[in-house]
C-alpha positions as CSV (number, residue, x, y, z in Angstrom):
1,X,-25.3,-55.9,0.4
2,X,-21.4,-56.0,0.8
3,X,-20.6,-54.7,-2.5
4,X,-22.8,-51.3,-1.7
5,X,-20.9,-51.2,2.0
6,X,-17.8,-51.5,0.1
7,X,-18.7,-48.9,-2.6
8,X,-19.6,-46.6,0.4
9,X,-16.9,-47.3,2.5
10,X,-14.7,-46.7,-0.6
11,X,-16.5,-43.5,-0.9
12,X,-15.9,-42.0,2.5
13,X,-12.3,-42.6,2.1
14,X,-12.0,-40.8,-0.9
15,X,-13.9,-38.2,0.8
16,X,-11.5,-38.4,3.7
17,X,-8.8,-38.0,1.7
18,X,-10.0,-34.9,-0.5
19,X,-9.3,-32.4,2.6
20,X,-5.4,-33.5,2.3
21,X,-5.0,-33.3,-1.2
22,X,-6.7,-29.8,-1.2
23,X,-4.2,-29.0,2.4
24,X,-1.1,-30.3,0.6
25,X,-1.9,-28.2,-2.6
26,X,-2.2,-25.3,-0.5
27,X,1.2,-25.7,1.6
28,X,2.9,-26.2,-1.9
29,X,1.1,-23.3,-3.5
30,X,2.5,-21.0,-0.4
31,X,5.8,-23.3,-0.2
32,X,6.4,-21.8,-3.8
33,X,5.1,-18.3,-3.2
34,X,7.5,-17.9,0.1
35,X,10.6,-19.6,-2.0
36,X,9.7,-16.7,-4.9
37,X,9.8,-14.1,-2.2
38,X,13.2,-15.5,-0.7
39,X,14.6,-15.5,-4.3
40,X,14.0,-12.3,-4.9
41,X,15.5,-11.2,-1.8
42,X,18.7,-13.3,-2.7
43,X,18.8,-12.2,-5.9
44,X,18.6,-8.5,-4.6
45,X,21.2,-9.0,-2.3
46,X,23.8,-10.2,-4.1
47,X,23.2,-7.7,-7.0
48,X,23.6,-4.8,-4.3
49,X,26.3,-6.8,-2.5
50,X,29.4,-4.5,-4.4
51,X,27.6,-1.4,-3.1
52,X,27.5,-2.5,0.3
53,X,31.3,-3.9,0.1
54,X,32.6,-0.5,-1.3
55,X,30.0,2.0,0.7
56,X,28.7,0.3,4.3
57,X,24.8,0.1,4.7
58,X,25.6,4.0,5.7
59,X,26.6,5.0,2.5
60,X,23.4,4.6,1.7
61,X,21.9,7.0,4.4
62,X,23.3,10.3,3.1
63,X,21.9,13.7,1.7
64,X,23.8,13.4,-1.6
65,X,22.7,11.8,-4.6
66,X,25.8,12.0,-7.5
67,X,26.6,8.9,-9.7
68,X,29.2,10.9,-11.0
69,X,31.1,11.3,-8.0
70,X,30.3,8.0,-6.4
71,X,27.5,9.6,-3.6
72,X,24.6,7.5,-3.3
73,X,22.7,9.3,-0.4
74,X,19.1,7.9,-0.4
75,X,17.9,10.0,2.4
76,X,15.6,12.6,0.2
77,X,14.2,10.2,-1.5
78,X,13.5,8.3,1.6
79,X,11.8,11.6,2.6
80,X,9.9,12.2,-0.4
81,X,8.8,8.7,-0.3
82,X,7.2,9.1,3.2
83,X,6.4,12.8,2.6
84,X,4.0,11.8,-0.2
85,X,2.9,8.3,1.8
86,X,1.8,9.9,5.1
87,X,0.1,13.3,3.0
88,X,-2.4,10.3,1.1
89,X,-2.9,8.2,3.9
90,X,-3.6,11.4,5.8
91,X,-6.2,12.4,3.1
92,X,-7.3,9.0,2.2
93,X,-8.1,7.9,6.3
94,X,-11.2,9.8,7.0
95,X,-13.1,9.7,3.8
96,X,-11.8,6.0,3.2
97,X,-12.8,5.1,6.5
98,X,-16.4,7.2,6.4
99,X,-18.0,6.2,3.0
100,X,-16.7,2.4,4.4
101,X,-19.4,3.2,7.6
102,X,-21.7,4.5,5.1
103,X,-21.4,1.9,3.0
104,X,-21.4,-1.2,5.5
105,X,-24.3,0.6,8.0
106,X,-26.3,3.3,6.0
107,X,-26.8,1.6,2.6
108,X,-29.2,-0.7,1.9
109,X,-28.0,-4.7,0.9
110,X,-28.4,-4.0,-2.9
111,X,-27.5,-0.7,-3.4
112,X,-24.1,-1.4,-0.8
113,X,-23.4,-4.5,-3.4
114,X,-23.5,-1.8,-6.2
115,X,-21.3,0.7,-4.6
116,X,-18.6,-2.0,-3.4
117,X,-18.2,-3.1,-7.3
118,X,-18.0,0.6,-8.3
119,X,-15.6,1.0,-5.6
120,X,-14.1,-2.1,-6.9
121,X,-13.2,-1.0,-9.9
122,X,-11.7,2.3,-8.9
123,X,-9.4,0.2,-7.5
124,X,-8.5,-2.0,-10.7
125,X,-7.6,0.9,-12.8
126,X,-4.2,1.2,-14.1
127,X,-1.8,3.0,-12.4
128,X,-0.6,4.9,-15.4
129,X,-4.1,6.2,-15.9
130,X,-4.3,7.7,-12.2
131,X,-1.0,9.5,-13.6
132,X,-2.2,11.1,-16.3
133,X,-5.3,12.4,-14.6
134,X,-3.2,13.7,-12.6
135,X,-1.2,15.9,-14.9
136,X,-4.1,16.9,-16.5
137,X,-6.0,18.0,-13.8
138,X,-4.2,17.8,-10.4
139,X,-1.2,19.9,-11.1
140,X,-2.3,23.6,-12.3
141,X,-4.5,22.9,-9.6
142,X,-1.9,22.9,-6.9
143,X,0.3,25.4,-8.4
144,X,-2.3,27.9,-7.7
145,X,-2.9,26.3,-4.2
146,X,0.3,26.3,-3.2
147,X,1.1,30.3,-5.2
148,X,1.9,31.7,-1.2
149,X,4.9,29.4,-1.5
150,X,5.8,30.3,-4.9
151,X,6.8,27.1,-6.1
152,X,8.0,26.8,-9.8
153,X,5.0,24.4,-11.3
154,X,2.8,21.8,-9.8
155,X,5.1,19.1,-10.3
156,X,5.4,18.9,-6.3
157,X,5.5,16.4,-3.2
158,X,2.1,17.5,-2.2
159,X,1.1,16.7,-6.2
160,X,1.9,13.4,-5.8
161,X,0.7,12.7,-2.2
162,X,-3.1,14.1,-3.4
163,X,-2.6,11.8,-6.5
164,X,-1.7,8.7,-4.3
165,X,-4.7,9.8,-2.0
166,X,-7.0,9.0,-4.8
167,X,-5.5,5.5,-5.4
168,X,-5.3,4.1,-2.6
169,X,-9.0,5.6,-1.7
170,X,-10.9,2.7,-2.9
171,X,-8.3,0.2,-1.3
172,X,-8.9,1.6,2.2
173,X,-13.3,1.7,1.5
174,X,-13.1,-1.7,0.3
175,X,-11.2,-3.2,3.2
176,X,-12.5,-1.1,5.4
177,X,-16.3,-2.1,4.4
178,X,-14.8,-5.8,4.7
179,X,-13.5,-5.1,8.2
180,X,-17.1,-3.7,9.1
181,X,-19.2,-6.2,7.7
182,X,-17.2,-9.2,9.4
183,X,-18.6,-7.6,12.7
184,X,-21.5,-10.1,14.2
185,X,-25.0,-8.6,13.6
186,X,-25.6,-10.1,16.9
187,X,-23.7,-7.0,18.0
188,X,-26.2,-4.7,16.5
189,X,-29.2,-6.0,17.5
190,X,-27.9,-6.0,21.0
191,X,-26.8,-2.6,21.3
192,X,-30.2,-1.8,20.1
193,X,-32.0,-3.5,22.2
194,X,-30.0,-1.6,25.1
195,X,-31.8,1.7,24.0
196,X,-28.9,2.9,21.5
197,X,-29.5,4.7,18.6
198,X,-27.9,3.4,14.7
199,X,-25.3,6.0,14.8
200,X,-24.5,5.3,18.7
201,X,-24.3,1.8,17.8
202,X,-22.0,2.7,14.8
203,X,-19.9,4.8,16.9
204,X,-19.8,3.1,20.3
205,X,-20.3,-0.9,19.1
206,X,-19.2,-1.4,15.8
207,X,-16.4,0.6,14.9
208,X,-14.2,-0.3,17.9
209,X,-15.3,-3.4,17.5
210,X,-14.1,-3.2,13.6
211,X,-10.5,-1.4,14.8
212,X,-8.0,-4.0,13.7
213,X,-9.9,-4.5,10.5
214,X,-9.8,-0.7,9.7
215,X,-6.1,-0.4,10.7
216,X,-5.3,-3.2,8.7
217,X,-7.0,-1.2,5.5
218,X,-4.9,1.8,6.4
219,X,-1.4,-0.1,6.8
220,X,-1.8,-2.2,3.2
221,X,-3.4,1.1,1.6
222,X,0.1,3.0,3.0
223,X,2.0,-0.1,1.9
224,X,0.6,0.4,-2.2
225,X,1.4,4.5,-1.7
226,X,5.4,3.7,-0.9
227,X,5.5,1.1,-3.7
228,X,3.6,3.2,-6.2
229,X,5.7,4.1,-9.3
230,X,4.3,5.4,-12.6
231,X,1.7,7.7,-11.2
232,X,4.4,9.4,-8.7
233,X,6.7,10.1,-11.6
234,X,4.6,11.6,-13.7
235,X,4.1,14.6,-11.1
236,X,7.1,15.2,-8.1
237,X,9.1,17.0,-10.7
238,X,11.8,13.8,-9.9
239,X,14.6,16.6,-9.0
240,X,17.3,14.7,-6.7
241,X,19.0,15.9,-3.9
242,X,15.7,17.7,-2.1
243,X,16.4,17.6,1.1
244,X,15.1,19.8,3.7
245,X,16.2,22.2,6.0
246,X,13.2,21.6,8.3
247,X,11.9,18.4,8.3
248,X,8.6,19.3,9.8
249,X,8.3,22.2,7.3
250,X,5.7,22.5,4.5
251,X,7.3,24.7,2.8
252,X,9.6,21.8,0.9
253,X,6.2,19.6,0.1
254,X,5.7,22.4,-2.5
255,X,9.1,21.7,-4.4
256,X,10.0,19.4,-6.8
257,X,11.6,15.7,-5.5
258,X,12.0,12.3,-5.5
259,X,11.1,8.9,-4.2
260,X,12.9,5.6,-4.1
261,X,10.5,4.4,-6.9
262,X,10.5,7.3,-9.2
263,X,14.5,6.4,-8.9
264,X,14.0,3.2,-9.5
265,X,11.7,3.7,-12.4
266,X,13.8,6.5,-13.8
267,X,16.2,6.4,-17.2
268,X,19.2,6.0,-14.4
269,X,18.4,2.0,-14.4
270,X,20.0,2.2,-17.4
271,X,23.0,4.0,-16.7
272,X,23.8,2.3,-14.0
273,X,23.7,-1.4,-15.3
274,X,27.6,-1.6,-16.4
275,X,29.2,0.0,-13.1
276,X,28.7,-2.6,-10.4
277,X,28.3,0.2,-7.7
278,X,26.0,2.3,-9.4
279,X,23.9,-0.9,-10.2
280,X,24.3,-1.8,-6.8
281,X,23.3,0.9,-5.1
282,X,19.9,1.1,-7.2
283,X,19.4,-2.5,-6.1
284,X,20.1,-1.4,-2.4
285,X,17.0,0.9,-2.6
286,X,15.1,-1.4,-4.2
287,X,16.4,-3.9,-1.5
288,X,15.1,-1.3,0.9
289,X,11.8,-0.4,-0.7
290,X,10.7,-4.1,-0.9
291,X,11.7,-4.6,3.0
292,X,9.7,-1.9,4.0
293,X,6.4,-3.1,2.3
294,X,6.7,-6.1,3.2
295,X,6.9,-5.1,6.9
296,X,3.9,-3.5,6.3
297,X,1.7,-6.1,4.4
298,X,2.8,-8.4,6.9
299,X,1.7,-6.1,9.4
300,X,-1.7,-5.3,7.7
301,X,-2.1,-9.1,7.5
302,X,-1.3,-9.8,11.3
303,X,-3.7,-7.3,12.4
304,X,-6.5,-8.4,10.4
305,X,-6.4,-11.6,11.7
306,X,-7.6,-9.9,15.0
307,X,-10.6,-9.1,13.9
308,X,-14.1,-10.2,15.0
309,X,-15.4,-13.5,13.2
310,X,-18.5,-13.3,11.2
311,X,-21.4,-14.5,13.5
């Protein structure tokens, strides 16, 4: 009789202790993953460190790209990096957001499951492959959409903002059917039983309800389109030094540009590595680039974690 109340006394401290061993592999798995992150910001820094030391942080804010002549103005290809950003997310947000309502509140259970690993998928293809659908099919296309503005092919801003549109589509349904779905059922049958109808329910009970979730989809899906590399060089044309009269304009979104990360993913690399302020300066933007979507994962991430608990 004691030896079984020691076996299961032994037993419930084992089990006791399980929750610590699995809490203390977890703080050193994220321990790690934050020292990795802080690394890389260290080791960005002090690459881009003779830049800074020979330019100022506002040598890096000009309108004038030229290795040759020591000008490292980043500014259009700050520009062409939003410009193409804001033109996907602007495309992406409605249908994104509207086949997620479809597919969390119109769908049935089996046929939603199907669609989300579709969806799923879309988002696991290479980048590379979005890139070359899009020079196959995307940019004749907008060279005769954009023929009022004469531009000189459809290697354009607004090329790459519709090709980014298409990649960061399934991102935003799939975390935007996750934000929708964590939304109590409780919810829904309450609102019905007050008289309203699915879609007034949709509308009025579960969407705002779902509103963190949703913008949370939309910040990490804007986050992917400024880090996105291959698929944006292979159709802005990468022509340096675009920057516009008008910033408001449209007319420049059917020219040629660049973005920090066609720069970055460019033959210059290269170049640059021997001369300590060319190299420099490419690490600044990449310095940059990295700060920026971090600010908005962590962003993404904070707001999610307002959403409404599963009930």
């Amino acid at each position: 009789m004691k030896l079984a109340a020691h076996r299961s006394a032994a037993g419930a401290e084992r089990r006791g202790r399980r929750p610590d061993v699995l809490r203390l592999a977890a703080f050193g798995f994220s321990a790690i993953a934050i020292a990795a992150f802080v690394g890389l910001v260290a080791v960005f820094a002090v690459e881009a460190w003779p830049f800074f030391r020979a330019q100022g942080i506002s040598g890096l804010f000009g309108i004038r790209w030229s290795f040759r002549s020591g000008r490292f103005g980043a500014l259009p290809m700050i520009y062409g990096s939003l410009a193409v950003s804001l033109i996907s997310v602007a495309l992406a947000a409605p249908i994104g957001l509207g086949a997620a309502v479809f597919l969390s509140e119109v769908l049935p259970r089996r046929a939603r499951i199907a669609a989300k690993v579709g969806v799923e998928l879309l988002a696991g293809i290479p980048s590379v492959v979005y890139g070359l659908l899009g020079v196959l099919l995307l940019r004749d296309a907008v060279a005769r959409l954009l023929r009022p503005f004469d531009p000189i092919s459809g290697d354009t801003l607004a090329t790459g903002g519709l090709l980014l549109a298409a990649m960061i589509l399934p991102t935003v349904v799939s975390l935007g059917d996750d934000a929708l779905a964590a939304i109590p059922s409780s919810q829904r049958r309450a609102a019905r039983a007050l008289g309203l109808g699915k879609a007034e329910t949709i509308l009025r009970v579960v969407v705002p309800a779902a509103l963190p979730g949703l913008g949370s989809a939309l910040l990490l899906g804007l986050g992917r389109a400024l880090g996105e590399t291959i698929a944006v060089f292979l159709v802005i044309g990468r022509q340096d030094n675009q920057w516009p009269e008008r910033l408001m304009a449209l007319e420049p979104l059917a020219r040629a540009g660049q973005t920090v990360t066609s720069k970055l993913g460019g033959s210059e690399t290269f170049l640059a590595y021997g001369d300590p302020i060319h190299w420099g300066a490419l690490l600044a933007l990449g310095l940059l680039l990295l700060a920026v979507v971090a600010v908005l994962s962590f962003a993404g991430s904070w707001v999610s974690l307002r959403r409404v608990p599963r009930g």
